[in-house]
C-alpha positions as semicolon CSV with decimal commas, in nm:
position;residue;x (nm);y (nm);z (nm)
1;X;-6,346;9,655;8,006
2;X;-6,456;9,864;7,759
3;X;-6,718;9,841;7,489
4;X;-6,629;9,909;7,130
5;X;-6,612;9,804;6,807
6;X;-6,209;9,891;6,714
7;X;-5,966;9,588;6,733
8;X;-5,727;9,741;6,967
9;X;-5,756;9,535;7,233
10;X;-5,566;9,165;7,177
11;X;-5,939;8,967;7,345
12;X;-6,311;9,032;7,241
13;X;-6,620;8,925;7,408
14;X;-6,907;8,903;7,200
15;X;-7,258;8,766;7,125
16;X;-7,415;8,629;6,775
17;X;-7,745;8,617;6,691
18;X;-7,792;8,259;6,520
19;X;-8,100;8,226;6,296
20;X;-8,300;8,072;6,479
21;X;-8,303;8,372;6,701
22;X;-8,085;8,269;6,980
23;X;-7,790;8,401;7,134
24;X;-7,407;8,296;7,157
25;X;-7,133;8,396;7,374
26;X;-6,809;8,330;7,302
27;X;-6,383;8,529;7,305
28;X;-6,143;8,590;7,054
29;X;-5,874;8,758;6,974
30;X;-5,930;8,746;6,620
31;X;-6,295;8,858;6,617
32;X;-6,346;8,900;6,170
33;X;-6,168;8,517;6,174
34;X;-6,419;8,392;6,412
35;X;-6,724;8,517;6,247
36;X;-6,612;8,359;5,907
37;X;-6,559;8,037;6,137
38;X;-6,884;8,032;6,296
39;X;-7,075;8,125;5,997
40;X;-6,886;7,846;5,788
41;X;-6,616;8,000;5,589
42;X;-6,395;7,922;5,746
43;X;-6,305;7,557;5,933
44;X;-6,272;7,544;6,302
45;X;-6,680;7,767;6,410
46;X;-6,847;7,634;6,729
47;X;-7,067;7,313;6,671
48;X;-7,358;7,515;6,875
49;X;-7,361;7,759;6,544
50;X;-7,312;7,504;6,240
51;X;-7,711;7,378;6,290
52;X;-7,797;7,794;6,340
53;X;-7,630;7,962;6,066
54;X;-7,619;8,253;5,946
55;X;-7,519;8,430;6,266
56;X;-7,465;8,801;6,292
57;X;-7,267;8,992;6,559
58;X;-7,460;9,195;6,776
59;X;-7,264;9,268;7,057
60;X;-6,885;9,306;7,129
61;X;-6,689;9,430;7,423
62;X;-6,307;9,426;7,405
63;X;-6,103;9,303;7,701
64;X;-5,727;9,367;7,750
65;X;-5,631;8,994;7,870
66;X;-5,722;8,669;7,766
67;X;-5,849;8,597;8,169
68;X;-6,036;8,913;8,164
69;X;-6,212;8,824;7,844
70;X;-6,321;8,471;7,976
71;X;-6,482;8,648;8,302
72;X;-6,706;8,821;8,143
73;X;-6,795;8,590;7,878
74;X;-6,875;8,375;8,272
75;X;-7,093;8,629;8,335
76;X;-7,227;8,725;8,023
77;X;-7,355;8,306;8,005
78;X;-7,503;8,308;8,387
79;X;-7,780;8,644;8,297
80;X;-8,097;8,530;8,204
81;X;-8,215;8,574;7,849
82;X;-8,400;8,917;7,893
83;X;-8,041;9,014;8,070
84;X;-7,912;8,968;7,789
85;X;-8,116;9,113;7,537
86;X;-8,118;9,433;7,785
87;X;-7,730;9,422;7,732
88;X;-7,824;9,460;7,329
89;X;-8,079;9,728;7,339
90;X;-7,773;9,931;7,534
91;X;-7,570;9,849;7,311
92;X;-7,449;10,140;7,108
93;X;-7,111;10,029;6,924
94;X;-7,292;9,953;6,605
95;X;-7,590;9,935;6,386
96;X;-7,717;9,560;6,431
Protein backbone atom coordinates (compact mmCIF):
# COMPACT_ATOMS: atom_id res chain seq x y z
CA UNK A 1 0.00 0.00 0.00
CA UNK A 2 1.01 3.18 -0.73
CA UNK A 3 -0.15 6.63 0.22
CA UNK A 4 -0.93 9.19 -2.43
CA UNK A 5 -3.13 11.32 -3.89
CA UNK A 6 -2.79 10.17 -7.95
CA UNK A 7 -5.58 7.78 -9.23
CA UNK A 8 -3.34 5.14 -10.46
CA UNK A 9 -4.22 2.56 -8.46
CA UNK A 10 -7.91 0.85 -9.51
CA UNK A 11 -9.00 0.91 -5.09
CA UNK A 12 -8.69 3.91 -2.59
CA UNK A 13 -8.96 3.92 1.07
CA UNK A 14 -9.88 7.01 2.53
CA UNK A 15 -11.33 9.05 5.44
CA UNK A 16 -13.88 12.22 5.39
CA UNK A 17 -14.23 14.60 7.80
CA UNK A 18 -18.17 15.10 8.17
CA UNK A 19 -19.25 18.40 9.76
CA UNK A 20 -19.92 17.56 12.69
CA UNK A 21 -16.30 16.75 13.11
CA UNK A 22 -16.25 13.07 12.85
CA UNK A 23 -14.52 10.69 10.80
CA UNK A 24 -15.51 8.14 7.92
CA UNK A 25 -13.83 5.28 6.42
CA UNK A 26 -14.81 3.91 3.49
CA UNK A 27 -13.07 2.23 -0.54
CA UNK A 28 -13.53 3.12 -3.93
CA UNK A 29 -12.36 2.84 -6.97
CA UNK A 30 -13.80 5.88 -8.18
CA UNK A 31 -12.67 8.20 -5.36
CA UNK A 32 -13.99 12.11 -7.19
CA UNK A 33 -17.55 9.96 -7.81
CA UNK A 34 -17.73 9.03 -4.25
CA UNK A 35 -17.12 12.35 -2.76
CA UNK A 36 -19.91 13.93 -5.00
CA UNK A 37 -22.02 10.85 -3.61
CA UNK A 38 -21.38 11.31 -0.08
CA UNK A 39 -21.61 14.97 -0.13
CA UNK A 40 -25.03 14.75 -2.10
CA UNK A 41 -24.45 15.35 -5.70
CA UNK A 42 -24.62 12.69 -6.63
CA UNK A 43 -27.31 9.61 -5.67
CA UNK A 44 -26.03 6.49 -4.13
CA UNK A 45 -23.44 8.51 -0.65
CA UNK A 46 -23.41 6.48 2.61
CA UNK A 47 -26.54 7.11 4.90
CA UNK A 48 -23.82 7.69 7.90
CA UNK A 49 -22.82 11.06 5.77
CA UNK A 50 -26.34 12.40 4.46
CA UNK A 51 -27.22 13.75 8.36
CA UNK A 52 -23.16 15.10 8.39
CA UNK A 53 -22.70 16.89 5.27
CA UNK A 54 -20.47 18.68 3.94
CA UNK A 55 -17.64 16.17 4.25
CA UNK A 56 -14.12 16.82 3.08
CA UNK A 57 -11.40 14.26 2.27
CA UNK A 58 -8.64 14.20 4.49
CA UNK A 59 -6.95 11.17 4.04
CA UNK A 60 -6.42 8.71 1.10
CA UNK A 61 -4.21 5.73 0.58
CA UNK A 62 -4.43 3.81 -2.73
CA UNK A 63 -4.49 0.01 -2.73
CA UNK A 64 -3.81 -2.18 -5.82
CA UNK A 65 -6.82 -4.79 -5.21
CA UNK A 66 -10.20 -4.49 -4.22
CA UNK A 67 -9.29 -7.21 -1.02
CA UNK A 68 -6.34 -5.19 -0.18
CA UNK A 69 -8.34 -2.01 -0.04
CA UNK A 70 -11.07 -3.56 2.31
CA UNK A 71 -8.14 -4.72 4.86
CA UNK A 72 -7.08 -1.73 5.59
CA UNK A 73 -10.21 0.11 5.58
CA UNK A 74 -10.67 -3.22 8.64
CA UNK A 75 -8.02 -1.78 10.22
CA UNK A 76 -8.29 1.69 9.63
CA UNK A 77 -12.19 1.22 11.57
CA UNK A 78 -10.67 -0.99 14.66
CA UNK A 79 -7.84 2.24 15.81
CA UNK A 80 -9.16 4.31 18.30
CA UNK A 81 -10.08 7.87 17.47
CA UNK A 82 -6.69 9.57 18.47
CA UNK A 83 -5.21 6.56 16.09
CA UNK A 84 -6.75 7.95 13.74
CA UNK A 85 -6.32 11.46 13.91
CA UNK A 86 -2.42 10.51 14.41
CA UNK A 87 -2.82 8.82 10.90
CA UNK A 88 -3.98 12.61 9.66
CA UNK A 89 -1.40 14.73 11.26
CA UNK A 90 1.14 12.18 9.16
CA UNK A 91 -0.53 12.60 6.54
CA UNK A 92 1.35 14.45 3.89
CA UNK A 93 -0.46 13.76 0.38
CA UNK A 94 -2.33 17.00 0.54
CA UNK A 95 -3.26 20.26 2.04
CA UNK A 96 -6.52 19.42 4.18
Amino acid sequence: MTKFSSTTASWQVYLLRCADNTLYCGVTNNLSRRLRQHNGELKGGARYTQMRRPCRLVYQEACSNRQTACQREYAIKQLPRRLKESLLADYTGFES
